[in-house]
MARTIGU-59384 format. One record per residue (C-alpha): x, y, z. Coordinates in Angstrom, 3 decimals. Each point is the difference from the previous one (the first is absolute). Last residue first. Example, Ala and Ser with C-alpha at 12.3 -4.5 7.8 and 13.67 -1.06 7.14 Angstrom:
13.670 | -1.060 | 7.140
-1.370 | -3.440 | 0.660
***
This chain:
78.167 | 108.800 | 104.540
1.063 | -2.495 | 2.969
-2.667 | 0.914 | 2.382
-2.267 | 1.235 | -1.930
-0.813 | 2.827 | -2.249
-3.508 | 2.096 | 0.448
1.007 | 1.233 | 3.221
3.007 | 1.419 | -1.215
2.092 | 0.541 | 2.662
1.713 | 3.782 | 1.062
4.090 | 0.232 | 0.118
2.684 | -0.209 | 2.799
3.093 | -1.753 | 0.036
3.027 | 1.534 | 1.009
3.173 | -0.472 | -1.327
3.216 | -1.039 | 2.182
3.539 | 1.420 | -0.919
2.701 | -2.263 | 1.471
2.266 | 2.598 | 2.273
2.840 | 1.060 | -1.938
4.473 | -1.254 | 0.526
-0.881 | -1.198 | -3.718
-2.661 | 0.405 | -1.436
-3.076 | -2.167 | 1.454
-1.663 | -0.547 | -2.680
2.298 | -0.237 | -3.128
-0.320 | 1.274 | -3.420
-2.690 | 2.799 | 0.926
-2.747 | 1.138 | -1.933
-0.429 | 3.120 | -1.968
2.865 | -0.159 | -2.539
-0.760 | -3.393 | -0.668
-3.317 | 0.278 | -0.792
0.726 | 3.344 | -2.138
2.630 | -2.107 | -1.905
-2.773 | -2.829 | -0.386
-1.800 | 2.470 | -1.029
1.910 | 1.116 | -2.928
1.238 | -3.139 | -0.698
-3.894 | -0.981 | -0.824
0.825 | -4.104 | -0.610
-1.815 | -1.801 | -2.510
-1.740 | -3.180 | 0.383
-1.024 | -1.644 | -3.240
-3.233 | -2.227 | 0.072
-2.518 | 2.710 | -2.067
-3.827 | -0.939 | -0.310
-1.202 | 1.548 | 2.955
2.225 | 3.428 | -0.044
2.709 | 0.661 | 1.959
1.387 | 1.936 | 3.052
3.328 | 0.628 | -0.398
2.449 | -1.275 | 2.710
1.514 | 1.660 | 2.975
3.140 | -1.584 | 1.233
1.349 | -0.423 | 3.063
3.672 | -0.154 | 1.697
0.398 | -1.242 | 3.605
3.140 | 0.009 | 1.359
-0.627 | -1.455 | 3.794
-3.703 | -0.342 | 2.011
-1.546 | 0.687 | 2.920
-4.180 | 0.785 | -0.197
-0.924 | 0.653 | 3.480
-3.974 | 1.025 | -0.506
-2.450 | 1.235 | 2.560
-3.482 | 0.765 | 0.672
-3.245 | 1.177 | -0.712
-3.226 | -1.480 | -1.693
-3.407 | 2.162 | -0.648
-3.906 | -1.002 | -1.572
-0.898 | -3.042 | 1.470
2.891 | -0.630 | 2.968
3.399 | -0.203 | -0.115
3.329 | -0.021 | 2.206
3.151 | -0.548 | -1.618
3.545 | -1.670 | 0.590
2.629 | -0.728 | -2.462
3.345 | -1.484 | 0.502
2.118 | -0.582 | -3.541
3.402 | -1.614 | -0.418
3.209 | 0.383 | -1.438
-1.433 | 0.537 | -3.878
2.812 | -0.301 | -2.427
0.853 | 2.232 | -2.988
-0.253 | -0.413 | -3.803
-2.339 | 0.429 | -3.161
-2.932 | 0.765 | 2.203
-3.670 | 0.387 | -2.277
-2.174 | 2.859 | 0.068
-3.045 | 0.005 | -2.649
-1.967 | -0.020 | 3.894
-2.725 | -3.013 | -0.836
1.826 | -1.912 | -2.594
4.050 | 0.855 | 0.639
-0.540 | 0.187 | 4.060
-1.908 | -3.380 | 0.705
2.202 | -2.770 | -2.324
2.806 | 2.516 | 0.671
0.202 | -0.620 | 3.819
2.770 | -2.606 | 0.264
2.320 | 2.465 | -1.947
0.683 | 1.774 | 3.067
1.508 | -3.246 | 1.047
-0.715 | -1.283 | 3.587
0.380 | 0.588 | 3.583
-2.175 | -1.599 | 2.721
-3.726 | 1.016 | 0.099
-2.084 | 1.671 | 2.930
-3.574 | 0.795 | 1.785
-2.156 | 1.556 | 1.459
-4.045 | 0.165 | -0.198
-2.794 | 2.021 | 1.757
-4.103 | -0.234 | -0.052
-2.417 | 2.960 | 0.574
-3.780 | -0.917 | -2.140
-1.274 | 3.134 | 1.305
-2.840 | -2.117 | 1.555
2.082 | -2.307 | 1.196
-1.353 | -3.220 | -0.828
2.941 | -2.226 | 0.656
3.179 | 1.208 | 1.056
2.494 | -0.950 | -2.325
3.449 | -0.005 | 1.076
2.279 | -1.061 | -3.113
3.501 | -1.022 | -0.254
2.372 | -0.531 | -2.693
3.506 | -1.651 | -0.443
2.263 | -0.361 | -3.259
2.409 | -2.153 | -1.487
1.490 | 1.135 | -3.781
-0.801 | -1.970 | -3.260
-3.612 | -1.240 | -0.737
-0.550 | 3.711 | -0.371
0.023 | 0.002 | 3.633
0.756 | -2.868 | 1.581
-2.506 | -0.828 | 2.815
-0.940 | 0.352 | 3.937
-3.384 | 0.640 | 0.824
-1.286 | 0.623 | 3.213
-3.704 | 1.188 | 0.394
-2.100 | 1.473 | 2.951
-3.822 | 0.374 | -0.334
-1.285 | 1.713 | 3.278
-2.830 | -0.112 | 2.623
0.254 | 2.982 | 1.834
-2.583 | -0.557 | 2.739
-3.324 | 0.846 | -2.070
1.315 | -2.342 | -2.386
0.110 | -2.596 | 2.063
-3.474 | 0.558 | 1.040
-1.557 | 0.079 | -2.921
1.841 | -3.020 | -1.422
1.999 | 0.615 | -2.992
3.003 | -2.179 | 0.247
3.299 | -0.641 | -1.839
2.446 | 0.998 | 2.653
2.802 | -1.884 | -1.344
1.684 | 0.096 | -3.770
3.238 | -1.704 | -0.730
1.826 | -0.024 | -2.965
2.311 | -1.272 | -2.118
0.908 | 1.092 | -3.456
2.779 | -2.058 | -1.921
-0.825 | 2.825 | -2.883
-1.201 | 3.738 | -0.142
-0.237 | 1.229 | -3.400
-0.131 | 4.257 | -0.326
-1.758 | 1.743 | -2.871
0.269 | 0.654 | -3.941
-2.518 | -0.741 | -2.658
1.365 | 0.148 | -3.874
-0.735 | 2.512 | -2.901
0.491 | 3.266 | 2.173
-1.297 | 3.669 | -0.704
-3.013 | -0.603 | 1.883
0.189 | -2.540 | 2.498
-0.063 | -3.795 | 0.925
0.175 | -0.922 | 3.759
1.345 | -3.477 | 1.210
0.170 | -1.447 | 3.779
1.676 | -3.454 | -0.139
-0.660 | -1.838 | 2.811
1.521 | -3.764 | 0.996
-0.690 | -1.683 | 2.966
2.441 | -2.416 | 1.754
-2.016 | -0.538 | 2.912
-2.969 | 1.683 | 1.669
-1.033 | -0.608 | 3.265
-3.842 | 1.571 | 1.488
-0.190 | -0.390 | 3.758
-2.522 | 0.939 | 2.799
-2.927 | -0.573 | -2.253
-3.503 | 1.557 | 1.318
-1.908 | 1.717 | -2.602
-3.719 | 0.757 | 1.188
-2.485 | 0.090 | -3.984
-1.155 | 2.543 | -1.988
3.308 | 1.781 | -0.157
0.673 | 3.694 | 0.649
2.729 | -0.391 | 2.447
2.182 | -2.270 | -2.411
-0.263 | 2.652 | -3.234
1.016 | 2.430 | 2.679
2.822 | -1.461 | 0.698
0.685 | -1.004 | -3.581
-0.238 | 3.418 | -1.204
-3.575 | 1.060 | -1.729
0.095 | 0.996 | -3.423
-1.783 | 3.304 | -1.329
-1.671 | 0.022 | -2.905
-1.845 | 2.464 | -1.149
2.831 | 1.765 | -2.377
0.068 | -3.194 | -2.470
3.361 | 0.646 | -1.343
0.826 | 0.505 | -3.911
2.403 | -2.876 | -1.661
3.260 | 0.913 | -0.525
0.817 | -0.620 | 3.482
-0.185 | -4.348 | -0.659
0.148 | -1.687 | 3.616
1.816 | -3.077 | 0.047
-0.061 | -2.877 | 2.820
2.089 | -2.859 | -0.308
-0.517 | -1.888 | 3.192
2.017 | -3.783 | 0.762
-0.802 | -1.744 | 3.102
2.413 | -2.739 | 0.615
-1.400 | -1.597 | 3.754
-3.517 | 2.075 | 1.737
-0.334 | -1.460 | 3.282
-3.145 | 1.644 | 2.150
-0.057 | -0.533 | 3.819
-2.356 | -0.877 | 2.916
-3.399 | 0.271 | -1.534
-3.251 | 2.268 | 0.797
-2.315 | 1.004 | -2.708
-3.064 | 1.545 | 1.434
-3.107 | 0.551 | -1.285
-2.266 | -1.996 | 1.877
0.125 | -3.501 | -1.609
3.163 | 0.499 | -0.766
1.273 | -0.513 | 3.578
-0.854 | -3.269 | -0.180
2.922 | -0.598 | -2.253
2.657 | 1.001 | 2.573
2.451 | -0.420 | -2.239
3.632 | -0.912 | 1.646
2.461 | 0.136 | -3.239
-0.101 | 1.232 | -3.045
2.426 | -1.471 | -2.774
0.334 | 2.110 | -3.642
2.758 | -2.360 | -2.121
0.936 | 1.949 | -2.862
-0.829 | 3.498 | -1.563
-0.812 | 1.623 | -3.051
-1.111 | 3.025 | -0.628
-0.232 | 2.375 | -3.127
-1.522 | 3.572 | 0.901
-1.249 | 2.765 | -2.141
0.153 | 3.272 | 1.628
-2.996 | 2.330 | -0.676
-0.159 | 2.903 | -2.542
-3.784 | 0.381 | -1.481
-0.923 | -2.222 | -3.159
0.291 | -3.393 | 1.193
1.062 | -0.782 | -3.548
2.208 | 3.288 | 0.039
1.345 | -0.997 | 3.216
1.319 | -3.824 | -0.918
1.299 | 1.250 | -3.642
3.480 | 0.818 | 0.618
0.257 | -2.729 | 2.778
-1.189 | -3.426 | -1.773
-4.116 | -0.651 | 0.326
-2.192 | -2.650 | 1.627
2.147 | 0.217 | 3.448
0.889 | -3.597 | 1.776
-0.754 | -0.449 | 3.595
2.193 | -2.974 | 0.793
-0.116 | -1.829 | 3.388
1.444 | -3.406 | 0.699
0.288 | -3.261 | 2.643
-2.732 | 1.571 | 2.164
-0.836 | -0.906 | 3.790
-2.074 | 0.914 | 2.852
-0.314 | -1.420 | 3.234
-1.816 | -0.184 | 3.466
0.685 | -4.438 | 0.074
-3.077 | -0.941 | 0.826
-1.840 | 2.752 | -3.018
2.857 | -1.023 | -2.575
0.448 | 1.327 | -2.972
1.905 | -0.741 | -3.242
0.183 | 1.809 | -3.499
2.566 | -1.397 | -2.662
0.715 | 3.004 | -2.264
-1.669 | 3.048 | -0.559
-0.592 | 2.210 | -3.403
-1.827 | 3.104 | -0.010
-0.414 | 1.913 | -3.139
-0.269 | 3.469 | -0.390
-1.771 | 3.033 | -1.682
-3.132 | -1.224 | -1.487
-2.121 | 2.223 | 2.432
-0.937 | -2.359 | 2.348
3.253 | -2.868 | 0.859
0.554 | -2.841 | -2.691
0.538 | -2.630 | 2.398
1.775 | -3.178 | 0.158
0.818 | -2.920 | 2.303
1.783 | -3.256 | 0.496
0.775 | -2.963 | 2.190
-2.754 | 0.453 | 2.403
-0.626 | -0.589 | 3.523
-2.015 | 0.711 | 2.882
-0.158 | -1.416 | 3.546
-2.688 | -0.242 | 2.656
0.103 | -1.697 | 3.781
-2.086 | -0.609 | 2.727
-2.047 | 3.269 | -0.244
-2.021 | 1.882 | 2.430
-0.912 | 3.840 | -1.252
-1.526 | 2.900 | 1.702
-2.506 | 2.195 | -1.117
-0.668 | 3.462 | 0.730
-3.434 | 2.366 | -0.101
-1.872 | -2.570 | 2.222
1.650 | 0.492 | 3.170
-0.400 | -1.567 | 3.034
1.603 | -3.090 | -0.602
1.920 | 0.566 | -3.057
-1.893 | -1.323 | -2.772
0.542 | -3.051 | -2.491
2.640 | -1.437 | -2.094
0.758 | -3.786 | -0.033
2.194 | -1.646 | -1.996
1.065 | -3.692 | 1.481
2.696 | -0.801 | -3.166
0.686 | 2.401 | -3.465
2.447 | -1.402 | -2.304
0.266 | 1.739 | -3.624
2.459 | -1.083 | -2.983
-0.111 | 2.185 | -3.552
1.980 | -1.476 | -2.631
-0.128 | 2.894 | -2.198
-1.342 | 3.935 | 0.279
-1.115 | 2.080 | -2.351
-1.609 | 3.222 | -0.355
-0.396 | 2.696 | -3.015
-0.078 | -2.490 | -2.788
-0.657 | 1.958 | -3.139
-2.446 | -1.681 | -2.238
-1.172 | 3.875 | -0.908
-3.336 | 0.344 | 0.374
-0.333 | -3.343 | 2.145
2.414 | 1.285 | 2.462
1.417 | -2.989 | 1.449
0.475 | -1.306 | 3.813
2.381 | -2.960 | 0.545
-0.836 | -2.108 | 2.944
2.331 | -3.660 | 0.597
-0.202 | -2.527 | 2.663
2.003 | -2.135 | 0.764
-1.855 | -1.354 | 3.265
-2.671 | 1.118 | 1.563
-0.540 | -1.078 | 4.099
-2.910 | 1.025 | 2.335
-0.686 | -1.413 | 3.644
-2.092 | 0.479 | 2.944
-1.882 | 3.632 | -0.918
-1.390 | 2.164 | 2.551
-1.670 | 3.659 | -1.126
-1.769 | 1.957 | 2.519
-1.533 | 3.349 | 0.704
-0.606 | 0.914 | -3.621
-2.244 | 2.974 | -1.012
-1.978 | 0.008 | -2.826
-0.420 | 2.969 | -1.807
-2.507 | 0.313 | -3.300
0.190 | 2.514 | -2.768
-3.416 | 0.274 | -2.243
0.613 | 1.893 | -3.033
-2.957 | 0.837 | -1.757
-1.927 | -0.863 | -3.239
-3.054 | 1.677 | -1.244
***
């Protein structure tokens, strides 16, 4: 009778002098199939004076004594599990003297076009398309790797581009319930220390398909900058209020400047966080591409002044505040339609009832601006976008 035999060895040194490869080149095929599900070209690895061994004292962690390592490659590709995406990168180079990271390109490419991503995966989910430039990180502590830490001094991330779309004809998986970033950062298997995350000139266009409408509709914010300190999940810090807090300044659908903020705090149990912001004046019409798909409203005239909003949330409630001014605004409710049809028709008698119902101008004139309040109960099972 056979048996499985499993046998542990335990290292307490490794020291190596010198090792060098040179364009190199890996692919990885499925036999069944002939699919290549890795590859990876022109492959160039350093490594000088490695030697890993035990603390003194303590034979559960290792430290690690290195002259000098570096990485590169010109090229890679992955067909990520489940058939779903590719992963395409750029030129690859690191540096273990130098503390540093760095990757020319980033594309993570979906298997199947928007109207048919969901019913392929076959539960709704948002299907995302990314691409991105230059990604630069600065000031690794590689050693920390070794026991589960990732410690670095800042993260670059230059031309990231994020077209996510979530199909809502397509029926919800009720046991899933998405964790927000915060959280998401708390819960990690590994310590998180990186003072400084910079994004520049990012791109995301948020899309949602639903019933009744032949064509996704959401909100595009371009020339997006931000900032995001605080990332960190040590015990400790967290235990003291360590917090995620995010500054982005962009043009809202790729047209009108606006400003957001976001305090984080970083695993609350109630999952609290807060965000303000603001956006300079623009056309009504600038937010068609979102209201005509998703709300079969669409503004045929008026100007938006400017908005200030303000809310407080946590995992199942948010509150807070809306200023919404604006000048001769006129609307339009349009016909719901079916799959197959591309006409738009207008419902005049709604849009007579819209207009009838909400105000031309906010304020009126010699009238206080009217404010709305914000309060309404999370779905868990959504997240933080949806």
């Amino acid at each position: 009778m056979a048996s499985d035999t499993t046998v542990e060895i335990t290292v307490k040194e490794v020291a190596l002098n010198s090792l060098r490869i040179d364009d190199a080149n890996i692919q990885y095929i499925d036999m069944a199939t002939g699919q290549r599900l890795i590859e990876a070209s022109a492959i160039n690895i350093g490594l000088n004076d490695f030697w890993l061994h035990n603390t003194e004292g303590d034979t559960l962690s290792h430290e690690l004594e290195l002259g000098d390592a570096s990485i590169e490659m010109s090229s890679g590709m992955m067909e990520l599990p489940g058939g779903f995406y590719t992963m395409k990168t750029g030129e690859l180079m690191i540096s273990y003297a130098d503390g540093s990271f760095s990757l020319d390109s980033f594309e993570m490419i979906p298997a199947y076009p928007k109207g048919t991503f969901g019913k392929k995966f076959g539960k709704q989910t948002d299907r995302f398309d990314i691409t991105a430039g230059n990604i630069t990180i600065e000031g690794i502590q590689f050693d920390s790797l070794l026991n589960k830490k990732f410690i670095a001094d800042e993260i670059r991330l230059s031309t990231p581009h994020a077209d996510i779309c979530r199909d809502k004809r397509v029926a919800r998986d009720m046991s899933i319930f998405p964790k927000l970033f915060q959280t998401s950062l708390a819960q990690l298997p590994i310590e998180v220390y990186v003072p400084s995350v910079k994004v520049s000139n990012a791109l995301v266009d948020y899309q949602e398909i639903v019933e009744g409408s032949n064509k996704p509709g959401g909100v595009i914010i371009g020339n997006l900058d931000m900032i995001i300190a605080g990332a960190c999940n040590y015990p400790d810090s967290i235990k003291n209020g360590q917090a995620l807090m995010v500054n982005a300044k962009g043009m809202l659908m790729g047209k009108s400047e606006m400003q957001v903020y976001f305090y984080l705090p970083v695993g609350n149990s109630t999952e609290y966080f807060t965000f303000h912001g603001s956006t300079a004046p623009f056309p009504a019409t600038n937010l068609n591409p979102l209201l005509a798909p998703l709300a079969f409203v669409e503004a045929t005239d008026g100007t938006i002044n400017s908005t200030h909003f303000y809310a407080m949330a946590m995992n199942d409630t948010t509150v807070g505040r809306l200023e919404f001014k604006y000048q001769d605004l006129n609307v339009a409710v349009l016909k719901k339609k079916k799959e197959n049809e591309g006409i738009e028709h207008e419902n005049k008698f709604l849009s007579f009832l819209a207009m009838t119902a909400i105000h031309k101008n906010n304020p009126h004139a010699n009238k206080p601006v009217r404010i709305a309040s914000m309060s309404f109960t999370r779905d868990r099972n959504k997240g933080f976008f949806n």
